[in-house]
C-alpha positions as CSV (number, residue, x, y, z in Angstrom):
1,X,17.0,43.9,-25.4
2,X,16.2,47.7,-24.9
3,X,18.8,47.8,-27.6
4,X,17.5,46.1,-30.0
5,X,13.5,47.1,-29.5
6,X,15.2,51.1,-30.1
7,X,17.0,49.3,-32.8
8,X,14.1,48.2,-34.4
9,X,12.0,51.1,-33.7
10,X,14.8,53.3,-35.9
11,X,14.8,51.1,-38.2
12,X,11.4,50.5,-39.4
13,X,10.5,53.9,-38.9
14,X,13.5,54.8,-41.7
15,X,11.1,52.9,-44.2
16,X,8.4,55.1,-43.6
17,X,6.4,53.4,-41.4
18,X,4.1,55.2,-38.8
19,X,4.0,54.5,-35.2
20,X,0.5,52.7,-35.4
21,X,1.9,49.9,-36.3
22,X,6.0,50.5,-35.8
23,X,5.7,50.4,-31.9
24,X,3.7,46.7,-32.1
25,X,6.0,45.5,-34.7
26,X,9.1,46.3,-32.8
27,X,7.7,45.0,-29.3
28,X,6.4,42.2,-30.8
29,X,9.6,40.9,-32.4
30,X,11.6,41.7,-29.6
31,X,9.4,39.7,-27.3
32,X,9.6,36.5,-29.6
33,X,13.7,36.9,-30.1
34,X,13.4,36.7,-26.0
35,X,11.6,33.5,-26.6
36,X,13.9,32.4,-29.0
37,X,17.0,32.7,-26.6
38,X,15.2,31.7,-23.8
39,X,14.8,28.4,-25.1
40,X,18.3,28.1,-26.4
41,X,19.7,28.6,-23.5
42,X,17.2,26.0,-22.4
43,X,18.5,23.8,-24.9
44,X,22.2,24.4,-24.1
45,X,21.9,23.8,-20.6
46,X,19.6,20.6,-21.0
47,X,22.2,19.5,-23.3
48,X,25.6,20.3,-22.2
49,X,25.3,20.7,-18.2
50,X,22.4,18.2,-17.5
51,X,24.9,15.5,-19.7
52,X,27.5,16.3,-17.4
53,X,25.5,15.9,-14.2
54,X,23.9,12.9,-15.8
55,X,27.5,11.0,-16.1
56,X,28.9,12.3,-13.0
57,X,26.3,10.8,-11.5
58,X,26.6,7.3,-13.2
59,X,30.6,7.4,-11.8
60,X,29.7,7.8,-8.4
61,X,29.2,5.2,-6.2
62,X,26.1,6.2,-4.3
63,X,22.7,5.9,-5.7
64,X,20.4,9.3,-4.4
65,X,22.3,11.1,-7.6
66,X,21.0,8.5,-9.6
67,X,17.5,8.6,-8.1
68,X,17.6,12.7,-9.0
69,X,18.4,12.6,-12.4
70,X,15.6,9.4,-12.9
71,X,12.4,11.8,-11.1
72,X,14.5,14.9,-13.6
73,X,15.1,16.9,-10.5
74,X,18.0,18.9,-12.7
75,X,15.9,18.9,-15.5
76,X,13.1,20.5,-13.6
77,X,16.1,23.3,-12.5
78,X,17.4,23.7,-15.7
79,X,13.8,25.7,-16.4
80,X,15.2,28.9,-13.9
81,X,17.9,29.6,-17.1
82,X,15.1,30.8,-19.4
83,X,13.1,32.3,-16.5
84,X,15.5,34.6,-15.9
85,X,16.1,35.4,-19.2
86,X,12.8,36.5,-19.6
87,X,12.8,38.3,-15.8
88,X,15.5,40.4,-16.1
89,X,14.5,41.6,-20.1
90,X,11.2,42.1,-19.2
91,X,11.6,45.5,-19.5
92,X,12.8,46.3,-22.5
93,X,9.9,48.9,-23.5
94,X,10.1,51.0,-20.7
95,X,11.6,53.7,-20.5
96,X,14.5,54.4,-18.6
97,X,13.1,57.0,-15.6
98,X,15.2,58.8,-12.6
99,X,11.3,59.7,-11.0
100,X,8.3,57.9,-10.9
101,X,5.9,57.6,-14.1
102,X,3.2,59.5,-11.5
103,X,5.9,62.3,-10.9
104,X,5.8,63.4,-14.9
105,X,4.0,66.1,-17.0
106,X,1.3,64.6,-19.1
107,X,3.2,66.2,-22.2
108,X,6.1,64.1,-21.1
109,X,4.2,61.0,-20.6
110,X,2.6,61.4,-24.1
111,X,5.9,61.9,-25.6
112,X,7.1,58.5,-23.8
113,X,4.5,57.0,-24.7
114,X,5.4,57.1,-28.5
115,X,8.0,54.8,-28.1
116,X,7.2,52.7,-25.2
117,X,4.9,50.9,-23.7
118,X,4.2,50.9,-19.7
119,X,2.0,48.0,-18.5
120,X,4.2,45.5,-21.0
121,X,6.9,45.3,-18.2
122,X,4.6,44.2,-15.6
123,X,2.6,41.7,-17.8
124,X,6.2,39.8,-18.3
125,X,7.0,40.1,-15.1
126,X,4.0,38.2,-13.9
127,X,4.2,35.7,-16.7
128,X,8.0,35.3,-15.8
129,X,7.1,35.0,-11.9
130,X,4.0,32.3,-12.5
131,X,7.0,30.4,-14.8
132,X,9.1,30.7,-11.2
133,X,6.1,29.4,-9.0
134,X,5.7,26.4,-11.5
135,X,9.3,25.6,-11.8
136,X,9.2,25.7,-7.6
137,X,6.4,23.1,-7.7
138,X,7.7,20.6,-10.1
139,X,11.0,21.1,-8.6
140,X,9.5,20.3,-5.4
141,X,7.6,17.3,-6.4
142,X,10.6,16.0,-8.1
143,X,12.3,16.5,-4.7
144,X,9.8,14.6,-2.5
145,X,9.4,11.7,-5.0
146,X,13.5,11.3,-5.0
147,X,13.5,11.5,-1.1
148,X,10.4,9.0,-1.0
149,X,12.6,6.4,-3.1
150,X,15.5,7.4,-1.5
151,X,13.9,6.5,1.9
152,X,12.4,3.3,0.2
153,X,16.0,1.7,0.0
154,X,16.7,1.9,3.3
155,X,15.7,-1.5,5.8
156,X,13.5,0.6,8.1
157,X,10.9,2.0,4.8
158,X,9.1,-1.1,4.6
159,X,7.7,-1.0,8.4
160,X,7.3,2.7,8.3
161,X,5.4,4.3,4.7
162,X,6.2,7.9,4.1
163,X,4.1,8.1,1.0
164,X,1.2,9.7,2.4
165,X,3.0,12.4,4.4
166,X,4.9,12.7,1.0
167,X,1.3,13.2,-0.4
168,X,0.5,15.7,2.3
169,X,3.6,18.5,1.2
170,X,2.3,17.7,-2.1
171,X,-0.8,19.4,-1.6
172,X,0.1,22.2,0.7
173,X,3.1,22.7,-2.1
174,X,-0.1,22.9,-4.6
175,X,-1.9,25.3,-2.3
176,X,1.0,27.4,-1.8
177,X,1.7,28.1,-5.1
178,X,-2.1,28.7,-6.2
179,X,-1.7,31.5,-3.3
180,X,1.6,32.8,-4.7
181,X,0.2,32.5,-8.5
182,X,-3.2,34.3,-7.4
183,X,-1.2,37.2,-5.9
184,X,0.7,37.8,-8.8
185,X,-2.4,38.0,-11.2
186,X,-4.3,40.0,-8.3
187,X,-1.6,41.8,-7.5
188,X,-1.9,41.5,-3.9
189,X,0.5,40.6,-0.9
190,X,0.1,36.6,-0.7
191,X,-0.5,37.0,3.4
192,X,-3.6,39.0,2.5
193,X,-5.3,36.6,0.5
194,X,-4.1,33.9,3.1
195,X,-6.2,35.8,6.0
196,X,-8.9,36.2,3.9
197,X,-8.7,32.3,3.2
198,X,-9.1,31.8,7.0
199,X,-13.0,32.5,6.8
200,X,-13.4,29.7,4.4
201,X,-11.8,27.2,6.6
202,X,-15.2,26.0,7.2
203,X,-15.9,24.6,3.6
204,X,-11.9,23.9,3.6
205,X,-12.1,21.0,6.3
206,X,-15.4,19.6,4.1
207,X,-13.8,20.1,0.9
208,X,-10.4,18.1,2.3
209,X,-12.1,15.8,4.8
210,X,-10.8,12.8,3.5
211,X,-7.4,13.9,3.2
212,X,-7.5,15.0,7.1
213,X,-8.9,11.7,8.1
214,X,-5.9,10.1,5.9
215,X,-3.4,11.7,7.3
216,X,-4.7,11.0,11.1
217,X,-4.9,7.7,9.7
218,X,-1.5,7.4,8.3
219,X,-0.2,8.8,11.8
220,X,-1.6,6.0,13.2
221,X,-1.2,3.4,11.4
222,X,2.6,4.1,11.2
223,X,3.0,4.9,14.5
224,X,0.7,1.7,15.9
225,X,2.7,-0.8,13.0
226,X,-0.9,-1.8,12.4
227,X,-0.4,-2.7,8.8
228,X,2.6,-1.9,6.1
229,X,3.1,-2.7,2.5
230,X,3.7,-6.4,1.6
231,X,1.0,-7.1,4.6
232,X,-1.7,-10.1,4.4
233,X,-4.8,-8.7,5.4
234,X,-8.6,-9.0,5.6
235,X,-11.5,-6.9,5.5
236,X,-14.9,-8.3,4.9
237,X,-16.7,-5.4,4.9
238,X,-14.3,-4.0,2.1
239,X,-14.6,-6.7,0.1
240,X,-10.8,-7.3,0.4
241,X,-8.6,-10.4,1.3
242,X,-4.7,-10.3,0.1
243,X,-1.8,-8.3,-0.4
244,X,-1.2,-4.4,0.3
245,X,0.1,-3.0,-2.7
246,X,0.2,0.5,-1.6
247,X,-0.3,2.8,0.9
248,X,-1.2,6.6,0.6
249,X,-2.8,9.6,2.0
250,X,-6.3,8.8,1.4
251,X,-6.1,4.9,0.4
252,X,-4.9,1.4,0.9
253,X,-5.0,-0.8,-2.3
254,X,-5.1,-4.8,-1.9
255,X,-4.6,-7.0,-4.4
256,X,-6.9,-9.9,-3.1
257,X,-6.3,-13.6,-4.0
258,X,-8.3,-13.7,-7.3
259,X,-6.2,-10.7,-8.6
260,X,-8.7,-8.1,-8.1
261,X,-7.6,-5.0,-6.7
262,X,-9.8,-3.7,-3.5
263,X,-9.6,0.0,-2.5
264,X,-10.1,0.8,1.2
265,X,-10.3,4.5,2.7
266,X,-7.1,4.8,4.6
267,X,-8.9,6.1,8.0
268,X,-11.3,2.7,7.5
269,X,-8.5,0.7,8.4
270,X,-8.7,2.6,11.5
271,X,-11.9,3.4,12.7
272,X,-13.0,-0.6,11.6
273,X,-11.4,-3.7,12.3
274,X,-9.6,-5.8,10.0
275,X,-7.7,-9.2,10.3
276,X,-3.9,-8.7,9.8
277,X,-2.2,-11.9,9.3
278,X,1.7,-10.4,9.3
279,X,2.0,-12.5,12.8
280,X,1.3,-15.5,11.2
281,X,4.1,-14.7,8.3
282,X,6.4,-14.1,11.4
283,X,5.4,-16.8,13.7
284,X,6.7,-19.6,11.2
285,X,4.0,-21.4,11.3
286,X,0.5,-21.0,9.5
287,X,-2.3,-22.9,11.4
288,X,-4.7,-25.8,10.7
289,X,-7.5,-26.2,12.1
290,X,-10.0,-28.4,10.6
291,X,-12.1,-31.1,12.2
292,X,-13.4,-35.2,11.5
293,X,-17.1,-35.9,12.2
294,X,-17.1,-39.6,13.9
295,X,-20.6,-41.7,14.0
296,X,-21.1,-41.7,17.6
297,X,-23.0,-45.4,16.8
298,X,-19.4,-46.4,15.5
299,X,-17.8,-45.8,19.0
300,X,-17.3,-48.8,21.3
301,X,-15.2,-50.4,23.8
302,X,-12.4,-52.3,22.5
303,X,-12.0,-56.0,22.9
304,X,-9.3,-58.5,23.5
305,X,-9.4,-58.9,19.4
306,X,-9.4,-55.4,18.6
307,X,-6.5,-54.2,20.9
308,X,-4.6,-57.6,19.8
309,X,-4.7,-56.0,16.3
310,X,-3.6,-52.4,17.7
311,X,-0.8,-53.9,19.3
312,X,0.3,-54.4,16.1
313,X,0.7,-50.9,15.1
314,X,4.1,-49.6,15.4
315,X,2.9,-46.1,16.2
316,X,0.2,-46.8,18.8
317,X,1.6,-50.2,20.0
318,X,3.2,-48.8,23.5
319,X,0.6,-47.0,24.1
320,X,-1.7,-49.2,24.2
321,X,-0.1,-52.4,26.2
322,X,0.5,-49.4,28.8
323,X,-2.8,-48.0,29.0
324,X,-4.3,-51.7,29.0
325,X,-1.9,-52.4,32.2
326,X,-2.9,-49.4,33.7
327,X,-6.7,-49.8,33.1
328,X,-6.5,-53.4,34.5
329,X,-4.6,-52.3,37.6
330,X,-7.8,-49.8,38.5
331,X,-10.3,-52.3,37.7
332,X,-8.7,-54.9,39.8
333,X,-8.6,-52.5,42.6
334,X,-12.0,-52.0,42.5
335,X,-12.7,-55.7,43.0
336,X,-15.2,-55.4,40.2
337,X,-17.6,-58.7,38.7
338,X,-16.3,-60.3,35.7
339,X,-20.2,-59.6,34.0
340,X,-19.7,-55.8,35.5
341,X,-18.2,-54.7,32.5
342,X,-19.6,-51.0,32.8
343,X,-18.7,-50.4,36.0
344,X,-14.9,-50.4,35.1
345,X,-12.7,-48.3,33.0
346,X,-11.6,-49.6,29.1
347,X,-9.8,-48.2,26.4
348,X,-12.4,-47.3,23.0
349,X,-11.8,-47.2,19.7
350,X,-12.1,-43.5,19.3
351,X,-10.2,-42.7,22.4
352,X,-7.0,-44.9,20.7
353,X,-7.6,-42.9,17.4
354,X,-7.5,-39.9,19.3
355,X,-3.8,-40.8,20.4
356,X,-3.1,-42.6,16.8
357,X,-3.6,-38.8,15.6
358,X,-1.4,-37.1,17.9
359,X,1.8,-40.0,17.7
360,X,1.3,-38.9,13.6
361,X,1.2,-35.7,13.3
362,X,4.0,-35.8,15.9
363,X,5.7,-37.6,13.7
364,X,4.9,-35.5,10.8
365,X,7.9,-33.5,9.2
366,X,5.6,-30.8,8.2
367,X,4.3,-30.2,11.4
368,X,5.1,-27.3,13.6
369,X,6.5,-29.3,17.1
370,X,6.9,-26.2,19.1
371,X,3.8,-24.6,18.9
372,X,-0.1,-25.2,19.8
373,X,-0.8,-29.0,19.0
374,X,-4.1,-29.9,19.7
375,X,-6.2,-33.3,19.0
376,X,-9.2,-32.7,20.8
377,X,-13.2,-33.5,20.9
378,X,-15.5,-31.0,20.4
379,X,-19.2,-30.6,21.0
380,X,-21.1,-33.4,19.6
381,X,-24.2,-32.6,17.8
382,X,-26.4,-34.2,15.3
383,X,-24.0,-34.6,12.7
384,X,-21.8,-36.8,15.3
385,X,-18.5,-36.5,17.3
386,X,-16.0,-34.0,15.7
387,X,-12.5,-34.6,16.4
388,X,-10.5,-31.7,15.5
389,X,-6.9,-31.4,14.6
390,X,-5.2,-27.6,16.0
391,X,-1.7,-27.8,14.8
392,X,1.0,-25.6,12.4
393,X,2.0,-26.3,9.9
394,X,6.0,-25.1,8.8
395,X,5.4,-24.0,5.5
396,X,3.0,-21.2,5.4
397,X,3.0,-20.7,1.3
398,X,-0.9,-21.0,0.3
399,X,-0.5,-23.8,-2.0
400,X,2.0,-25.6,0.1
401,X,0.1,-25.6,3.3
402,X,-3.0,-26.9,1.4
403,X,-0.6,-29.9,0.5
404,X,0.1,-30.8,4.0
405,X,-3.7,-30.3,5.1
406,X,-4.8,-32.3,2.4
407,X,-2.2,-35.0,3.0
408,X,-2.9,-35.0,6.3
409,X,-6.8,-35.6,6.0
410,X,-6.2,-37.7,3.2
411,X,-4.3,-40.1,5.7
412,X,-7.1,-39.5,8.2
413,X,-10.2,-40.5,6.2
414,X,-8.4,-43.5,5.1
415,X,-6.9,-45.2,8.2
416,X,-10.4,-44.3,10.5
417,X,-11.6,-47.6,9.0
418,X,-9.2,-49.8,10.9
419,X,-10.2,-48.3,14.2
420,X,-13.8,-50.2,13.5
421,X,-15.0,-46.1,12.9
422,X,-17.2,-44.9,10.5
423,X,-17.0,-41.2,9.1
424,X,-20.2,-39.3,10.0
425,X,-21.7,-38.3,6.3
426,X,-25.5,-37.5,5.5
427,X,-27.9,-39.7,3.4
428,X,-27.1,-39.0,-0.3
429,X,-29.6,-39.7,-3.1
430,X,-27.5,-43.0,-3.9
431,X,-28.5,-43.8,0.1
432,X,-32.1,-43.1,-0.2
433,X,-32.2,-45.4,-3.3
434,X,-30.1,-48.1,-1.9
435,X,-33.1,-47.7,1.2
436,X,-35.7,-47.9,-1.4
437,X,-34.4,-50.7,-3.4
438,X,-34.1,-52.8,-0.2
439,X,-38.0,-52.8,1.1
440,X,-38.9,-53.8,-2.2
């Protein structure tokens, strides 16, 4: 290129021209025909060498090649050709000098100066080493999002996130090269202006707080297992209740039931508490837990009639000719009066649909067998005598278990009538009417 600028120089100065506007003319053209082969050997090497590492990488059997050409990690190389190019002809207007521009006679320097120019080197040096420092960062980033994916394919990724220590290089990549780029324009060694940056630390740690509190938070939550991608979890005071799409340096995205998407502060998940329900997923089981309010003034001892008619239940039958034989056995022992009814110990109606429950959902194919199974009594209060049903169910798909629940109360509500129960419900309008009707 020092050729051709002396070339040019020669020749436009044969047609007369002066050097006011010779010099410009013959600095500018050379500086765009560096452009101009710059970006055909761009080009070629986009086009002929990237094509090859493109179908060499298709052939092979692996599939990180093919996950560097998809984030363009070659394409991203192929910028260092025209860098180069434009490095190495940088200084095609200055002169060429055994001694030092500072060492020469001012006559000397004058005389140079009609045919060169001396700051234009160093200007395309800088603006070929910012092109270096920009083609190290998107190099870079191409790197760590091919590693990311690369890691994502293996069986361990989906417990363990890497994406926001991935987004942590990112940034001290970024910072990096604003230090490198700044030294270049300030001309200044880089460690300088990193010491200097050491007194701002200060309004660093305020200006990146969030980021520091992420990546704590990302420690931990990795290292803990607390919660991964693919995770059910709730959080109230986030608004959220779903899925985790996404994990990264400074947040947690959950796609909740109704398909809105709730944003949570990665260290919130840390310093708060939040329901994760992955042991459910794994227990194979999902749990119900729903309760039957019973009139207490439908509860009674049963008579001969009553436990005649259970007898003839298939599921409750044993049970009950046993418990009868057992209950007369202790009242017979006691040597109790035939009119001392209270005094002895009888089977009740809600005591026998207590055990109904349990011989059905043991029988239930939906019905987790090995894990808590509960039919128990809870508090009474004014709204009467709650029997609630703990159990699992096998399937824990949302829809799915909703259909066993709902089967399995469905039955309920509609077989407590043959245990001479009533369902405890408060007065409707309907009821107040009906009330209203009658005292008329």
């Amino acid at each position: 290129m020092r050729t051709f600028y002396k070339f040019l120089l020669d020749y436009l100065r044969d047609f007369g021209g002066t050097d006011i506007w010779v010099k410009p003319t013959a600095a500018f053209t050379t500086i765009l025909l560096i452009l101009i082969v710059a970006w055909l050997a761009h080009f070629a090497t986009t086009q002929i060498i990237l094509r090859i590492v493109h179908r060499l990488a298709k052939r092979t059997k692996t599939d990180w090649d093919d996950i560097l050409v998809k984030n363009k990690v070659f394409k991203a190389l192929a910028h260092l050709v025209p860098a180069f190019i434009i490095y190495y002809t940088a200084d095609f207007a200055f002169p060429e000098l055994h001694k030092e521009l500072s060492e020469l006679a001012p006559e000397a320097l004058a005389e140079l100066s009609k045919d060169h120019y001396f700051a234009l080197a160093g200007f395309l040096v800088k603006i070929a080493k910012i092109y270096f420092t920009i083609i190290i960062v998107t190099v870079s980033n191409a790197l760590l999002n091919s590693g990311m994916e690369i890691y994502n394919t293996t069986e361990f990724s989906h417990h363990r996130p890497i994406k926001g220590y991935v987004q942590l290089m990112k940034i001290l990549v970024y910072f990096m090269s604003g230090i490198m780029i700044l030294s270049v324009l300030l001309n200044r060694n880089p460690t300088v202006l990193l010491t200097g940056l050491g007194a701002m630390a200060a309004v660093l740690l305020l200006v990146f707080k969030d980021t520091i509190l992420g990546f704590v938070a990302s420690i931990q939550l990795s290292a803990n297992n607390m919660v991964k991608i693919g995770d059910w979890i709730e959080m109230s005071s986030h608004g959220a209740d779903g899925t985790v799409l996404d994990i990264t340096l400074n947040t947690v995205k959950v796609q909740n039931w109704d398909k809105t998407i709730s944003t949570i502060p990665t260290y919130a998940l840390v310093s708060e508490s939040f329901n994760n329900w992955k042991g459910m997923e794994e227990s194979g089981g999902r749990r119900i837990k729903r309760s039957v309010a019973i009139d207490t003034n439908s509860i009674k001892f049963c008579d001969a009639a009553m436990l005649g008619r259970f007898e003839k239940f298939d599921l409750i039958r044993d049970y009950v000719l046993l418990k009868e034989q057992e209950l007369k056995q202790y009242n017979k022992g006691k040597n109790l009066a035939d009119e001392d009814f209270i005094s002895g110990r009888h089977q009740t109606n809600v005591g026998i649909f207590r055990k109904y429950l349990e011989v059905y959902l043991k029988q239930h194919p939906q019905v987790h067998q090995e894990m808590t199974f509960l039919v128990r009594q809870l508090q009474p209060s004014g709204k009467g005598l709650p029997i609630e049903i703990y159990v699992f169910s096998k399937d824990q798909a949302w829809a799915n278990y909703e259909a066993i629940q709902a089967d399995i109360f469905d039955h309920i509500f509609a077989v407590i009538p043959e245990f001479e129960l009533r369902v405890f419900q408060e007065p409707t309008g309907a009821d107040i009417a009906s009330i209203a009707k009658q005292s008329l």
